[in-house]
C-alpha positions as CSV (number, residue, x, y, z in Angstrom):
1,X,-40.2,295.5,62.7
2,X,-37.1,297.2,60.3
3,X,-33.4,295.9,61.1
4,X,-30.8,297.9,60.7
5,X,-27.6,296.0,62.4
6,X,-24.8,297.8,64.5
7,X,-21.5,296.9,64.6
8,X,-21.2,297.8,68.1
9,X,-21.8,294.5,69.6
10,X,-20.4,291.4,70.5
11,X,-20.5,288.2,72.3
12,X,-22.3,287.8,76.3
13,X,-19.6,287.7,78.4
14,X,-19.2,284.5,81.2
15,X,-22.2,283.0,79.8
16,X,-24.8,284.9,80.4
17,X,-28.0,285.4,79.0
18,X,-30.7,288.1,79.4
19,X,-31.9,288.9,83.3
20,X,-32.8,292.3,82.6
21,X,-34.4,294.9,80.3
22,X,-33.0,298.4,80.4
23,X,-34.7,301.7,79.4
24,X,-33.8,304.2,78.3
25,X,-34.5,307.0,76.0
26,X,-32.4,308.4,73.1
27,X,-32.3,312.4,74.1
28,X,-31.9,313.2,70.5
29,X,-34.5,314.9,68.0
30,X,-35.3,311.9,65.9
31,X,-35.2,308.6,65.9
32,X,-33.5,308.1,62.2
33,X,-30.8,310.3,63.9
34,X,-30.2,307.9,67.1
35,X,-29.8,305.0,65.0
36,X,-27.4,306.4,62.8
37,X,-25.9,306.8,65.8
38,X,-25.7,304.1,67.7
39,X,-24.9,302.6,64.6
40,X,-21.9,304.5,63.5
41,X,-18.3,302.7,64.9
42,X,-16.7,305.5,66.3
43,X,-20.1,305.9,68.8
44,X,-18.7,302.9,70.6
45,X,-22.7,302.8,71.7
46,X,-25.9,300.6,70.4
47,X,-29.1,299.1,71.6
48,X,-31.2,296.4,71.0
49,X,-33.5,298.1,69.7
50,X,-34.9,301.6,69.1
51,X,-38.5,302.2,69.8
52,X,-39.7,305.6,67.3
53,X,-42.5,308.2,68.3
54,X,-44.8,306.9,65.5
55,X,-44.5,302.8,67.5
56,X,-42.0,301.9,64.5
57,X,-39.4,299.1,65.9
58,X,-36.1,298.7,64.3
59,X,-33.4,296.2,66.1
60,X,-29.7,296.5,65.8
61,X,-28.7,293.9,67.6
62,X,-29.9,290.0,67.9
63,X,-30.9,289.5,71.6
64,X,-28.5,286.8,72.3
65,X,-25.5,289.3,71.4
66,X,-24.1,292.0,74.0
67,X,-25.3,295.3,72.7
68,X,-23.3,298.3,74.3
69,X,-26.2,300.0,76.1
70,X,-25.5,300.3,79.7
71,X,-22.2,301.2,80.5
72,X,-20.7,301.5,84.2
73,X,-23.0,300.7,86.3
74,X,-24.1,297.9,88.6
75,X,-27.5,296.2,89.5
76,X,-27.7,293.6,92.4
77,X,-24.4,291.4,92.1
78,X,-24.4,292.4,88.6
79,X,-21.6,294.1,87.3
80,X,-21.7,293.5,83.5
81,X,-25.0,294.9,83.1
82,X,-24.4,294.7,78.9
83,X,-23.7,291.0,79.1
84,X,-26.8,290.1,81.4
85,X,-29.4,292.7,79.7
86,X,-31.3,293.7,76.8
87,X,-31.3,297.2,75.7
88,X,-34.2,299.7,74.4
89,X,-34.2,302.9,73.1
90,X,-37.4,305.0,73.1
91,X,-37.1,308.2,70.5
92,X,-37.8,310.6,73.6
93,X,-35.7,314.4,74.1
94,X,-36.0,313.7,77.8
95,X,-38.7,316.7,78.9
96,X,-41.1,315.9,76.6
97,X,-44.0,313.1,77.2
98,X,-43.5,309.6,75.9
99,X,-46.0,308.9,72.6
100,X,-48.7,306.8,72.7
101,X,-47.9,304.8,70.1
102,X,-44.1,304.1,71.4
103,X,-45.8,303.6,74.7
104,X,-47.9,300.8,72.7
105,X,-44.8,299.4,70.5
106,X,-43.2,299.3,73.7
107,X,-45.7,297.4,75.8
108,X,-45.6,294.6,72.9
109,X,-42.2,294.2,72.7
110,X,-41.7,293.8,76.7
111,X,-44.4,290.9,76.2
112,X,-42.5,289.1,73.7
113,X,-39.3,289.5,75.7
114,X,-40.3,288.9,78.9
115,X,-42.2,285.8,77.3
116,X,-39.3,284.5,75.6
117,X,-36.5,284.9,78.1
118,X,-39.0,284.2,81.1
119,X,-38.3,287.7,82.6
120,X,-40.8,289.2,85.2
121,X,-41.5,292.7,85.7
122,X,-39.2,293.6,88.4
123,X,-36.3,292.8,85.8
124,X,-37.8,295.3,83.5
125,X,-35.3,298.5,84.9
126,X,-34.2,302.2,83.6
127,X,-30.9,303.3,83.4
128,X,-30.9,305.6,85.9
129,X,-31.8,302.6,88.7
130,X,-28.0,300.7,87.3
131,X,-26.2,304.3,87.2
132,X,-28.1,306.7,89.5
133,X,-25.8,310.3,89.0
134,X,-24.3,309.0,86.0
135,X,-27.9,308.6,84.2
136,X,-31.0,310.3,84.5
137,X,-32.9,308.0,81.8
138,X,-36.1,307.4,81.1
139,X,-36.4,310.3,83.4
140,X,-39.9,311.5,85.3
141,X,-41.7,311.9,82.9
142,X,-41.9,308.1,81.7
143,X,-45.0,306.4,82.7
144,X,-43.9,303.5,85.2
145,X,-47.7,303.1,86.1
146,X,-48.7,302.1,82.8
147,X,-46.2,299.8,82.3
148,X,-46.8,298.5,85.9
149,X,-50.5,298.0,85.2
150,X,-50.0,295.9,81.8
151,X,-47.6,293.2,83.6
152,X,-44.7,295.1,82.6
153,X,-42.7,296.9,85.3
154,X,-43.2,297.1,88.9
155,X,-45.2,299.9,91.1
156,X,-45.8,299.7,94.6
157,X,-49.4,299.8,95.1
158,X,-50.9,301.5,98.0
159,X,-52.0,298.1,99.7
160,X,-48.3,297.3,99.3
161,X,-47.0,300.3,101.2
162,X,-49.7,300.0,104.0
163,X,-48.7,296.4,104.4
164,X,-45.2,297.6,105.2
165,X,-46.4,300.7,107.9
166,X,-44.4,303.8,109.4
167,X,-40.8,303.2,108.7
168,X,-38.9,305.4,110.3
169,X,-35.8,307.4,108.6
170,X,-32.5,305.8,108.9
171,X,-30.3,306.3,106.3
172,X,-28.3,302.9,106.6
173,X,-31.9,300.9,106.2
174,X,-32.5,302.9,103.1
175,X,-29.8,302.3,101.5
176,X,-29.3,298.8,102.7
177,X,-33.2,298.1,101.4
178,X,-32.4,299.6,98.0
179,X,-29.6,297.2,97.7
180,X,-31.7,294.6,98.5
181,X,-34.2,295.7,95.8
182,X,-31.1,296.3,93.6
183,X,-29.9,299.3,93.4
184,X,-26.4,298.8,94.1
185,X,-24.2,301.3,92.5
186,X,-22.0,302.8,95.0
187,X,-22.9,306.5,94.8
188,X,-23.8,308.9,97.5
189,X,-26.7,309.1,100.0
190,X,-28.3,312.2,98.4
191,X,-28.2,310.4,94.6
192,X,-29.1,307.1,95.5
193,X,-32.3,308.9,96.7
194,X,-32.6,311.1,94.1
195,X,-32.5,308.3,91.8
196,X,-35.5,306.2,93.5
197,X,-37.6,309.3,93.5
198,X,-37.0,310.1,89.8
199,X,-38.6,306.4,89.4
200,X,-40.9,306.2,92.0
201,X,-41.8,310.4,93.4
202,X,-41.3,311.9,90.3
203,X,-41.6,315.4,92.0
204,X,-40.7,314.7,95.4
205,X,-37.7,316.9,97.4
206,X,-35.6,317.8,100.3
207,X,-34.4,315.0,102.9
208,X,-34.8,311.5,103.2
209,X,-38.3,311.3,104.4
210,X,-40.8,308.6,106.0
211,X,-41.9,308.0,102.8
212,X,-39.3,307.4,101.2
213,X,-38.3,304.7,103.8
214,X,-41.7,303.2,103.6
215,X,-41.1,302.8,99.2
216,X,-37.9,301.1,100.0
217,X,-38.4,298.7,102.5
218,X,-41.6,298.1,100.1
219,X,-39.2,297.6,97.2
220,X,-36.8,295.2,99.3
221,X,-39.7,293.0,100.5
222,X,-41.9,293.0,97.7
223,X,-39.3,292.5,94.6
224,X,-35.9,291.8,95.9
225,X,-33.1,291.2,93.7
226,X,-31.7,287.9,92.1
227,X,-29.0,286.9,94.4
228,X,-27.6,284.7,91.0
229,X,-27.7,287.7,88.5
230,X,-24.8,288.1,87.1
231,X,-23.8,284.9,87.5
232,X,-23.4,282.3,84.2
């Protein structure tokens, strides 16, 4: 792992401590470029860390500082989503698939993390889920199932969404399950559902459909949110 420290950082604000890991990817053409970035004080931006095509690592920030990843946004009761996370960057242009050796770096990191800050896999998140509209990162082409598969994410499996049955469409359940799962970010009906189907039905369009009901009320019983996140 290379270090290359940002100044934009700080303290964790109200004592907290890493409850989440956010994704995201850089949308730039290199990685050498994103950390000059996200490194450079008039960005007013940084990560944790930066995850390259090749599986290099480099951290800017220590994990016990507030790294200036997430911005506005809100997950659960969470509104300080920088003081409460961890932030990665993966070296991705955002249409392109995700290497297999960052998918590989990636996967290892998330196991140390998740080890050391006693994190399970629904608190592994993407940017898009804390700021659906605003952010569109890691984007559909990111492979949730992989991560899912290793102990790293979630992914509703299909004896999951049998076990919840025909849900019918009601637009108040849906958005009331996805608040339940987490996605709490006040934003309108159509890009709260864009956003879960980036995530989850990469692919998937027009109205609010059965199955998209079914994947939320899966979501909301399976792998609710924290109640105490965000809370010191």
């Amino acid at each position: 792992m290379h270090e290359q420290r940002s100044p934009n950082c700080g303290p964790r604000k109200n004592g907290l401590t890493p409850r989440l890991i956010v994704l995201h990817y850089t949308a730039m053409q290199s990685a050498t470029g994103a950390i000059d970035w996200l490194c450079a004080p008039e960005a007013q931006v940084s990560a944790h860390y930066v995850i390259a095509r090749d599986g290099a690592v480099t951290q800017l920030v220590p994990e016990d500082l507030r790294a200036w990843h997430a911005g506005r946004g809100q997950w659960g009761g969470c509104w300080d989503v920088n003081s409460a996370s961890i932030g990665i960057e993966l070296d991705n242009d955002g249409v392109s698939p995700f290497a297999a050796p960052l998918m590989a770096s990636l996967e290892a990191l998330l196991a140390e993390m998740m080890t050391r800050w006693a994190l399970g896999p629904a608190q592994v998140i993407g940017h898009s889920d804390l700021a659906p509209g605003r952010k569109i990162d890691p984007g559909p082409r990111f492979d949730w199932r992989r991560l899912a598969r290793g102990g790293h994410a979630i992914w509703p499996s299909a004896e999951d969404l049998a076990a919840t049955g025909a849900v019918p469409v009601d637009a108040a359940r849906f958005a009331s399950d996805l608040a339940t799962f987490g996605m709490t970010h006040p934003v309108d009906p159509e890009t709260r559902l864009a956003a879960l189907r980036a995530r989850f039905r990469p692919g998937a369009t027009g109205p609010l459909a059965e199955q998209d009901m079914c994947l939320a009320a899966t979501l909301a019983r399976r792998w609710p949110v924290d109640p105490t996140l965000g809370q010191g």
